[in-house]
MIDREN-328215 format. One line per field, with one value per residue (C-alpha): residue in one letter; x, y, z. Coordinates in nm, 4 decimals, always signed. Example, Ala and Ser with C-alpha at 12.3 -4.5 7.8 and 13.67 -1.06 7.14 Angstrom:
# MIDREN-328215
rest = [A; S]
x = [+1.2300; +1.3670]
y = [-0.4500; -0.1060]
z = [+0.7800; +0.7140]
# end
This chain:
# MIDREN-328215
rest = [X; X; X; X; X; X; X; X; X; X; X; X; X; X; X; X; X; X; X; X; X; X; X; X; X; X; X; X; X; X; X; X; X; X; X; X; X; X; X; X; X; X; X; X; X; X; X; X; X; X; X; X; X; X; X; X; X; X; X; X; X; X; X; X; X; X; X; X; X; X; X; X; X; X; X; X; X; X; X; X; X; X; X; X; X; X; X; X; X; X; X; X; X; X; X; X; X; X; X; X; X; X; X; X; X; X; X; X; X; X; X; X; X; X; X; X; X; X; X; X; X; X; X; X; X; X; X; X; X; X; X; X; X; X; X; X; X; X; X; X; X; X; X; X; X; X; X; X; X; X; X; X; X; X; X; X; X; X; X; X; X; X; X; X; X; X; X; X; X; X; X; X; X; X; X; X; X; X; X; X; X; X; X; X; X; X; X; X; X; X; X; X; X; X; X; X; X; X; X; X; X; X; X; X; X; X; X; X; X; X; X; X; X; X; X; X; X; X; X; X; X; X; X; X; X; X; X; X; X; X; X; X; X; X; X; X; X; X; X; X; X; X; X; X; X; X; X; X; X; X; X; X; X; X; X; X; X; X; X; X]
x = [+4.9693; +5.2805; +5.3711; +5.7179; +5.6743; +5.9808; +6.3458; +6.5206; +6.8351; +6.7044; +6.3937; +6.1466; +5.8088; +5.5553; +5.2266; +4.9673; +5.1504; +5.1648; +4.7425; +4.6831; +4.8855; +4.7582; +4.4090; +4.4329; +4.5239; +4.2510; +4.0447; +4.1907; +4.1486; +3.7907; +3.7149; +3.8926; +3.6575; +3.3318; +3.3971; +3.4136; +3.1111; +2.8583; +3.0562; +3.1988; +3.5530; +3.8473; +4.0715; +3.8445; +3.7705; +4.1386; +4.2305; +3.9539; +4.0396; +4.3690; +4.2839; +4.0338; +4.3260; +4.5601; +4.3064; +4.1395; +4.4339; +4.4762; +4.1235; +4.1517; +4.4823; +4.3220; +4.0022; +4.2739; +4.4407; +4.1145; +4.0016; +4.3580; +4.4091; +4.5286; +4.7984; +4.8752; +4.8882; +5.1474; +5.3607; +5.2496; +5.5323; +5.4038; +5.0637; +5.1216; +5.3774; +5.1657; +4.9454; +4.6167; +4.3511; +4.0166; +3.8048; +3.4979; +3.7298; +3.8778; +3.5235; +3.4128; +3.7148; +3.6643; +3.3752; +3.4280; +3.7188; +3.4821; +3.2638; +3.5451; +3.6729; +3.3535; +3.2462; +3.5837; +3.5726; +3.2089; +3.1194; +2.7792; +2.9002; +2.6802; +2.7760; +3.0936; +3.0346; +2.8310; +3.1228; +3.3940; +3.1661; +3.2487; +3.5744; +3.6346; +3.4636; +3.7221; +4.0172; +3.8554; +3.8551; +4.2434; +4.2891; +4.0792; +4.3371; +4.6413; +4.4834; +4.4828; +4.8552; +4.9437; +4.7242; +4.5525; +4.1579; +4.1846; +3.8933; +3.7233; +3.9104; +3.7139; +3.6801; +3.5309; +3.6849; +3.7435; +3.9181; +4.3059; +4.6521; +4.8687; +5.2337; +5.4635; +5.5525; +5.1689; +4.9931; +4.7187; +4.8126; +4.9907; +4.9605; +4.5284; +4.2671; +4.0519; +3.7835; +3.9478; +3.7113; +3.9862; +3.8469; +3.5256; +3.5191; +3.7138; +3.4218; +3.1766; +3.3392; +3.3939; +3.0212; +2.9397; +3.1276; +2.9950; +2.5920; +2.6924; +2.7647; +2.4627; +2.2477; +2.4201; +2.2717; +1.9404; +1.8761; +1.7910; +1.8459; +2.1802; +2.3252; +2.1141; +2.4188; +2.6140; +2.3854; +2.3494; +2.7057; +2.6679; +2.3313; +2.4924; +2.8461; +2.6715; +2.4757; +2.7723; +3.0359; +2.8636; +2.8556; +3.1648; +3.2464; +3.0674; +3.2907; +3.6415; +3.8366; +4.1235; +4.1577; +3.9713; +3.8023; +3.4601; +3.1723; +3.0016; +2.9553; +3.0394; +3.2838; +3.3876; +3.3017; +2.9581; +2.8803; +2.9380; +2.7312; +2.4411; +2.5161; +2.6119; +2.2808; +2.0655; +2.2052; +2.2229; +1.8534; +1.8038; +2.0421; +1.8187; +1.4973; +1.5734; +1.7686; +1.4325; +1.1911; +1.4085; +1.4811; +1.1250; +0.9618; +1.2510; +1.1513; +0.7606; +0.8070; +0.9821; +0.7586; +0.4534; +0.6670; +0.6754; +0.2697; +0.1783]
y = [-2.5951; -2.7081; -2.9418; -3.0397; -3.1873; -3.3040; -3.4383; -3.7421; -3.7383; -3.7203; -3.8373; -3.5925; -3.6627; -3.4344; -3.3557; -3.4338; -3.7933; -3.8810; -3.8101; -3.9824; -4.2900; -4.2775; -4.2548; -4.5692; -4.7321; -4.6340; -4.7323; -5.0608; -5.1464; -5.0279; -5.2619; -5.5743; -5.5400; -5.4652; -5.7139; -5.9835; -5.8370; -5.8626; -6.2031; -6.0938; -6.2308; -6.0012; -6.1249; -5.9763; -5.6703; -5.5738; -5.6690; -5.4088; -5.1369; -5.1990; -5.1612; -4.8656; -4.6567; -4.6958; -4.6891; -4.3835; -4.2386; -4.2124; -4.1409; -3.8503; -3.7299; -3.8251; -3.6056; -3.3136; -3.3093; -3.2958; -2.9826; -2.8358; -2.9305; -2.6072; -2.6198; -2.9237; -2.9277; -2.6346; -2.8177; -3.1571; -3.2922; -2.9472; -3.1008; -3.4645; -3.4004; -3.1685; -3.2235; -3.1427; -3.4004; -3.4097; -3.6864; -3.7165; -3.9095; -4.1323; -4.1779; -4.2781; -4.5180; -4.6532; -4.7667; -4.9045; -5.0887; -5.2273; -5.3033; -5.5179; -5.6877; -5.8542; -5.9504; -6.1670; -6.2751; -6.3800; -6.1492; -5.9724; -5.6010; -5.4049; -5.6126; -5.4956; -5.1782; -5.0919; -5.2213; -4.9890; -4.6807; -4.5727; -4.6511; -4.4386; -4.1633; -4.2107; -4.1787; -3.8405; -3.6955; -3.7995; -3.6406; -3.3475; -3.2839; -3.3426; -3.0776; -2.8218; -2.9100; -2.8513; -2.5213; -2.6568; -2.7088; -2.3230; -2.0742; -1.7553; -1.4649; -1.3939; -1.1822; -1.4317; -1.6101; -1.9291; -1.7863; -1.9279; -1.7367; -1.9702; -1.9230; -1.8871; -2.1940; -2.3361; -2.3338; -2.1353; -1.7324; -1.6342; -1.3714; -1.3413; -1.4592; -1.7768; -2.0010; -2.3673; -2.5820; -2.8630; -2.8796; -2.8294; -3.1192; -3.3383; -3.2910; -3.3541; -3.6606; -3.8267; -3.7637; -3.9063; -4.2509; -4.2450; -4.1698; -4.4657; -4.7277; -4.6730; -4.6734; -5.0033; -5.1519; -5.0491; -5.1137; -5.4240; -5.3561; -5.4426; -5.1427; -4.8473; -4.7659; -4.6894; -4.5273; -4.2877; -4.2264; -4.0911; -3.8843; -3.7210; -3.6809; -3.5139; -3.2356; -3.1629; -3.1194; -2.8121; -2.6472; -2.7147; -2.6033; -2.2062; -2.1324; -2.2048; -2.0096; -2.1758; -2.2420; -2.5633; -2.5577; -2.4550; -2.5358; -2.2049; -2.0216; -2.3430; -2.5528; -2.8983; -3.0587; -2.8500; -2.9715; -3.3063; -3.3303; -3.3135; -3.5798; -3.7705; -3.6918; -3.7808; -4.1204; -4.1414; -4.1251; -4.3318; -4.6033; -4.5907; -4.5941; -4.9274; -5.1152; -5.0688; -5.1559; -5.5060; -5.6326; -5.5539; -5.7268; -5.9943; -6.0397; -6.0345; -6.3254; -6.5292; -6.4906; -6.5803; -6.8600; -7.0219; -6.9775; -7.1884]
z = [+1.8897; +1.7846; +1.4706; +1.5915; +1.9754; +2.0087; +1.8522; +1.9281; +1.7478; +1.3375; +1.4385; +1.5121; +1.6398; +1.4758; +1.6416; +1.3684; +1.2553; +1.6693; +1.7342; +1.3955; +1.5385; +1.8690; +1.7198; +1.5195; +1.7961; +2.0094; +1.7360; +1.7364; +2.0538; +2.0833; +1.7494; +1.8923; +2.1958; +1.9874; +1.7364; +2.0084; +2.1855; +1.8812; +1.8068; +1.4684; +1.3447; +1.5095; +1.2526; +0.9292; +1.1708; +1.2320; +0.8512; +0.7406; +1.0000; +0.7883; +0.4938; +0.5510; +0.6846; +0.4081; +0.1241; +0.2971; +0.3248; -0.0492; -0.0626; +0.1446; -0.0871; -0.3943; -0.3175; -0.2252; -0.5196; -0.7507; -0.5159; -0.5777; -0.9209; -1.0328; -0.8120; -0.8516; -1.2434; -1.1532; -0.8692; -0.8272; -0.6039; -0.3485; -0.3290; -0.2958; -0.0122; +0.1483; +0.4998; +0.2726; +0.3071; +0.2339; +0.4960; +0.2669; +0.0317; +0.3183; +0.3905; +0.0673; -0.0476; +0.3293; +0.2419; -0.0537; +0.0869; +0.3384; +0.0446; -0.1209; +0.1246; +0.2418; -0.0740; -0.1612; +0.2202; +0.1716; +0.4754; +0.5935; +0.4401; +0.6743; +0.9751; +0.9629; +0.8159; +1.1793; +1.4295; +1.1919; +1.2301; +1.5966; +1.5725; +1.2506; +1.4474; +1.7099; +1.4712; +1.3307; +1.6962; +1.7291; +1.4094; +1.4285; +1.7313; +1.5375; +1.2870; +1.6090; +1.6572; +1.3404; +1.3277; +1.0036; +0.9590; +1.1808; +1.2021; +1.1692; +1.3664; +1.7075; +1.9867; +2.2542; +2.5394; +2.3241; +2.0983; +2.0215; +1.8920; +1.7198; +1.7268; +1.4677; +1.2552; +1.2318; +0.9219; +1.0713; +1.0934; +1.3732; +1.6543; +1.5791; +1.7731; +1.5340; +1.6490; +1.7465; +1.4729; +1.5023; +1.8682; +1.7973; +1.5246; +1.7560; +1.9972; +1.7744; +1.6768; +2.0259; +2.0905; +1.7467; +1.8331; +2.1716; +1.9978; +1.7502; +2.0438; +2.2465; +1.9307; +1.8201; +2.1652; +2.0585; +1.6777; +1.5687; +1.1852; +1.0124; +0.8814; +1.0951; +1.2763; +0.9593; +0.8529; +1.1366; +1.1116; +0.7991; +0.8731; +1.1834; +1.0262; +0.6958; +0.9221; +1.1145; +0.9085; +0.7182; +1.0485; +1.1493; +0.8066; +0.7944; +1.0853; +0.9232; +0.6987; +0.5494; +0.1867; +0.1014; -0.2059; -0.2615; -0.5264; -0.5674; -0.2390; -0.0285; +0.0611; -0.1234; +0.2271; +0.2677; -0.1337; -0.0834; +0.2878; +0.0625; -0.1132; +0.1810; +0.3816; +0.1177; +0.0646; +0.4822; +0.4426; +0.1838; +0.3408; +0.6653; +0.5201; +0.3011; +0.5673; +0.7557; +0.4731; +0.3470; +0.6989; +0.8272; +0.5248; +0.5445; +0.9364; +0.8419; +0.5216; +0.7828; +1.0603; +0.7810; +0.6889; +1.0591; +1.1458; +0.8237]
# end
């Protein structure tokens, strides 16, 4: 719980930019091994991992500025150069960037959009801890045993007792990436395992979402986040039950096609 950890001359190495690091390259690693196992180009893998962070990146800011806009039509320079980040629109410019890229590299889109999905989770738990450094992403105030005082100097408020969400997203996360690899073993549609991603991610993140309480937009009586998880499961759902449908039918035609 501290965003500073520690000063080397100027430099100073804050917590949240360190687990964000340290998560991407975790999440490297893990890809470069994955993308070998299920024989997919490490080259295009890396390049996309790449890409996805810095376009998702904007994304993310992009999304934060639209849910701030007020503020940021009075102080734009304070919002853009703030920590505020929204990861539904990393998520959705990630994809897109996946998207993209395989199209001009004449690549199998959901191919590569399944290897990326654990290791995006991954990156979210890194980051999710980063937030708990930093004291952002904080929540409710709490009486029970697992309940954390931040010091003075996070963004979270100081010298109260709040429910540690970052940590509880962060687990959710891990055990997300770690649900996506075994299914990946087990489907045998292209595709699935993104789309789990998505399904899971979409039905936690609300939850994870009714127990914070910092400022972070809201559409009605719920959060951006909690809005937009509709959205996302719906299309999960959608995603799954036509990868199933094409590549079954797909599988059947061919099978037809050899017994002639």
């Amino acid at each position: 719980m501290k965003i500073d950890l520690f000063t080397i001359g100027h430099f100073t190495v804050h917590g949240y930019g360190l687990m964000i690091g340290l998560g991407f390259l975790a999440a490297y690693l893990l890809l470069g091994y994955r993308a070998k196992k299920y024989q997919l180009s490490e080259n295009d893998a890396t390049n996309i991992a790449i890409c996805v962070l810095l376009f998702g990146f904007l994304g993310g800011k992009l999304l934060y500025i639209l849910v701030e806009f007020k503020a940021f039509l009075q102080d734009p320079l304070s919002v853009i150069g703030s920590e505020g980040f929204v990861v539904y629109g990393g998520i959705i410019t990630g994809i897109l960037t996946i998207y993209i890229y395989c199209r001009i590299k004449k690549l199998n889109f959901l191919q590569y959009f399944d290897i990326l999905a654990p290791e995006v989770a991954v990156n979210q738990a890194f980051g999710r801890v980063g937030c708990f450094l930093a004291g952002c992403c904080y929540g409710r105030e709490t009486d029970s045993a697992i309940g954390v005082v931040f010091p003075d100097g996070c963004l979270a408020p100081a010298g109260v007792k709040l429910l540690p969400t970052q940590i509880f997203s962060a687990g959710a996360d891990l055990a997300l990436a770690i649900i996506l690899m075994i299914y990946a073993r087990k489907t045998k549609y292209k595709g699935n395992v993104a789309a789990l991603y998505l399904l899971l991610y979409s039905i936690g993140r609300p939850v994870i979402e009714y127990f914070r309480a910092d400022e972070r937009g809201a559409v009605g009586t719920i959060s951006t986040s909690q809005f937009i998880s509709i959205f996302i499961f719906l299309i999960a759902v959608g995603f799954f039950l036509f990868n199933v449908k094409t590549q079954k039918s797909a599988a059947d035609t061919v099978s037809d096609s050899k017994t002639e």
